[in-house]
C-alpha positions in Angstrom: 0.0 0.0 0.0 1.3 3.5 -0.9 2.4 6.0 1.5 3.8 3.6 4.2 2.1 3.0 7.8 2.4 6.7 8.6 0.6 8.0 5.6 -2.3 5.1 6.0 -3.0 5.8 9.6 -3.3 9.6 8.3 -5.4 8.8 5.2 -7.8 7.0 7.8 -8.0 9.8 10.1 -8.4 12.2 7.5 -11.6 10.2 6.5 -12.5 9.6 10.1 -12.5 13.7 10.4 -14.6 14.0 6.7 -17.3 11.5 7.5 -18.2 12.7 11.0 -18.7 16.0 10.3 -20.5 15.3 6.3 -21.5 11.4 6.3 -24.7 9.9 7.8 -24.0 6.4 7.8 -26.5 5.4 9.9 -27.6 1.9 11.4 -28.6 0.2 8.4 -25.5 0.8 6.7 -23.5 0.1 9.8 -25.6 -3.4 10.3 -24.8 -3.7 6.3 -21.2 -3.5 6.7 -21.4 -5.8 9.9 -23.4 -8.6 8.6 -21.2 -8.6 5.2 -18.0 -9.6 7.9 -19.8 -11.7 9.6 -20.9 -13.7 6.6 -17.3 -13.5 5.5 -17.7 -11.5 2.5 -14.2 -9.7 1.6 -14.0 -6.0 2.8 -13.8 -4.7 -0.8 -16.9 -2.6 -0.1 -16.9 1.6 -0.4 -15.9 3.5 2.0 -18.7 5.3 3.7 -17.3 8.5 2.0 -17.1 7.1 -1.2 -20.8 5.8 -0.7 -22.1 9.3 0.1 -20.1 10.1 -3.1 -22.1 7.7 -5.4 -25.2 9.1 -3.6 -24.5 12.8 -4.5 -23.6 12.0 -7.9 -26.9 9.8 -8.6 -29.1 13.0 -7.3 -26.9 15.2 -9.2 -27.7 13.4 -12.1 -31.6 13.0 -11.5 -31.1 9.5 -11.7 -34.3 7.3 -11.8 -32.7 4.2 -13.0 -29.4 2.7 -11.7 -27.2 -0.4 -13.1 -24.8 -1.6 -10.2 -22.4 -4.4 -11.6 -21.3 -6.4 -8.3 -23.4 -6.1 -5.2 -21.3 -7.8 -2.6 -23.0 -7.3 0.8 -25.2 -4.0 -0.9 -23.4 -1.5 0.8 -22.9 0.9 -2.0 -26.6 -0.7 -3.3 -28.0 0.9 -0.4 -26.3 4.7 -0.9 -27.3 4.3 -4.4 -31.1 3.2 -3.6 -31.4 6.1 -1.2 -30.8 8.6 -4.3 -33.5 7.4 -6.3 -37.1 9.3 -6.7 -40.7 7.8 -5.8 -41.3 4.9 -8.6 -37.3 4.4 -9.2 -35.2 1.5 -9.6 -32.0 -0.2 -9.0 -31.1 -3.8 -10.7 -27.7 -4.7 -9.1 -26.4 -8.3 -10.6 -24.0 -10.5 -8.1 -22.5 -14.3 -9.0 -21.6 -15.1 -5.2 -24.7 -16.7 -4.1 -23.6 -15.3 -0.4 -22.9 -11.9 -1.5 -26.5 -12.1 -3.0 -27.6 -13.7 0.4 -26.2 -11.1 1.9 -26.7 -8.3 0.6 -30.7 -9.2 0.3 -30.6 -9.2 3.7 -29.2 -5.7 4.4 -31.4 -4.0 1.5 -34.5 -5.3 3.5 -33.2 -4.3 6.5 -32.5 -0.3 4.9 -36.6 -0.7 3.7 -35.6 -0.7 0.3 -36.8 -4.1 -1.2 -39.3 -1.8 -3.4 -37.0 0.0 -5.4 -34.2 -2.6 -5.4 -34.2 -6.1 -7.9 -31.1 -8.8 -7.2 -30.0 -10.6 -9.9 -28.4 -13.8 -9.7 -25.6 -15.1 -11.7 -22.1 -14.2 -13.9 -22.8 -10.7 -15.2 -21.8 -11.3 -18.5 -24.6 -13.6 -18.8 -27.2 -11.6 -17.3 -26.9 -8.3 -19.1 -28.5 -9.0 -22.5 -31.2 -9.5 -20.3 -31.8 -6.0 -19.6 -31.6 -4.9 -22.9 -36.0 -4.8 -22.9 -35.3 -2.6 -20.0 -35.6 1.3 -20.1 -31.9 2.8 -20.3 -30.1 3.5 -17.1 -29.0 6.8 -16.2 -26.6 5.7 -14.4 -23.7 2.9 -14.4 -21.5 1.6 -11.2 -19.4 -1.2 -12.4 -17.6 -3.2 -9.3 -17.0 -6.5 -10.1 -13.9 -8.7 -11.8 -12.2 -6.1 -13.1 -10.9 -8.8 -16.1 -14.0 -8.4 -17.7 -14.3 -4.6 -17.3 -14.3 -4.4 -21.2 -17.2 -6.2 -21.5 -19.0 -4.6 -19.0 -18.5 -0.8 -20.6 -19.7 -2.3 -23.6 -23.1 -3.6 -22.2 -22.9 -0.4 -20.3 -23.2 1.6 -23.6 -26.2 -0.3 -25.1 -28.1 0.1 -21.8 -27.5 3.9 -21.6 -28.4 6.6 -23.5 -27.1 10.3 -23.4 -26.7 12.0 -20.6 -26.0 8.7 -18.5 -23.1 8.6 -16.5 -20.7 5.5 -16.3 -18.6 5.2 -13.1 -15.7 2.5 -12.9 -14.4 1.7 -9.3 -10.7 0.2 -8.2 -8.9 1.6 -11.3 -5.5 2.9 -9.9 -4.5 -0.4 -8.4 -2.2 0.8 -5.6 -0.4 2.9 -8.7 -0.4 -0.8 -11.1 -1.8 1.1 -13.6 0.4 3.1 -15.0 2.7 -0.3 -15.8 2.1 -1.7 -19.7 3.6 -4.8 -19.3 1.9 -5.6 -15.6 0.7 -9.6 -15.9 -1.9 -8.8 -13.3 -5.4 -9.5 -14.9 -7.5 -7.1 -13.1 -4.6 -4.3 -13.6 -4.7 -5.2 -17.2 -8.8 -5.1 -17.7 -9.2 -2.0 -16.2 -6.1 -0.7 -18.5 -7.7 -1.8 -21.6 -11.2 -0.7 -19.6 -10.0 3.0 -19.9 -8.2 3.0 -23.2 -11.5 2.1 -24.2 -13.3 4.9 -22.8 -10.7 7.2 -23.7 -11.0 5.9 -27.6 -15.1 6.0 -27.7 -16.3 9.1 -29.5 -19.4 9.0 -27.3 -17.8 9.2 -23.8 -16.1 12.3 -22.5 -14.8 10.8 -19.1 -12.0 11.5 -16.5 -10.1 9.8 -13.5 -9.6 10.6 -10.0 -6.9 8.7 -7.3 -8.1 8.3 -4.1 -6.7 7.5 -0.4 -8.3 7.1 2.6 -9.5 4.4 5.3 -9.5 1.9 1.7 -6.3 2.6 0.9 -4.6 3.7 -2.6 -6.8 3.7 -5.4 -9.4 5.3 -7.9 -12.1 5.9 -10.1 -13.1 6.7 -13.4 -16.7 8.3 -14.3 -17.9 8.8 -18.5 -20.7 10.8 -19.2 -22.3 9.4 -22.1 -22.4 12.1 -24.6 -24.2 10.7 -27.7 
């Protein structure tokens, strides 16, 4: 991890300082977290900063449909639920049968069962099933970041303009920047970003992050044409 122990411990108490005084993480998301540690599900979830982030962003954006690729325990399913109007929705697609257990659990805990559909299986196979859906206004892909390429494509036929694409865990503790890494999830999200960087309807940017998570980063596209 970058910035040795010293930098860490201040990256976490930096956010510590940020989400008492601006985040309202309150029980359900707390309880979400907690029962996603105690079903053993990895601790690759947002932070609670970050989640506020995605929250903003979605009501920025008037959002009344949401695509989340990669649910895990539905912590960031909940922050993004929370953002949606009276009569929207959120289809969020997980492969773990836990994570989906899960994260079921915690969305019904949060109230939030009416505005939020599961879906079950590999991703890949599950979105040319939402093509008979209306577009989504906005995109948060979180899964395997090996099949990142596929999932931006899928992300542009179920979009339309004025949607907003947002890729999570692209600086790879600074892996990035190296061509010839043999890491498949540093070289999907590589070939994720050329991608978006190439597309003539995508104007997009990247942002590195640090904080209680660590060294990483995002990339958000807003969907131009």
């Amino acid at each position: 991890m970058r910035g040795g122990p010293v930098g860490q411990r201040t990256w976490t108490a930096v956010d510590a300082y940020f989400d008492g005084l601006l985040v309202d993480e309150d029980e359900a998301l707390k309880a979400a977290t907690a029962a996603s540690g105690a079903a053993g599900l990895p601790a690759h979830q947002v932070a609670p900063n970050q989640g506020k982030l995605l929250h903003l962003l979605a009501r920025i954006r008037g959002a009344r449909t949401i695509l989340e690729i990669g649910t895990l325990g539905g912590y960031s399913t909940i922050w993004l639920a929370r953002a949606l109007p009276e009569g929207g929705r959120l289809v969020t697609l997980e492969a773990d049968e836990r994570c989906a257990d899960t994260a079921a659990a915690n969305i019904a805990r949060a109230g939030l069962e009416d505005r939020v559909e599961i879906r079950r299986g590999r991703a890949v196979d599950l979105l040319p099933g939402l093509t008979g859906l209306d577009p989504f206004d906005l995109v948060f892909i979180d899964a395997d970041k090996p099949s990142n390429p596929e999932y931006l494509q899928w992300a542009l036929k179920l979009t339309r303009p004025g949607s907003v694409i947002i890729g999570d865990n692209v600086v790879r503790d600074g892996a990035v920047v190296d061509p010839a890494a043999d890491d498949p999830r540093v070289r999907g999200v590589r070939r994720f970003t050329e991608l978006i960087a190439e597309h003539p309807r995508l104007t997009a940017t990247a942002l590195q992050t640090v904080g209680a998570k660590g060294y990483d980063g995002f990339v958000m596209a807003l969907v131009t044409d």
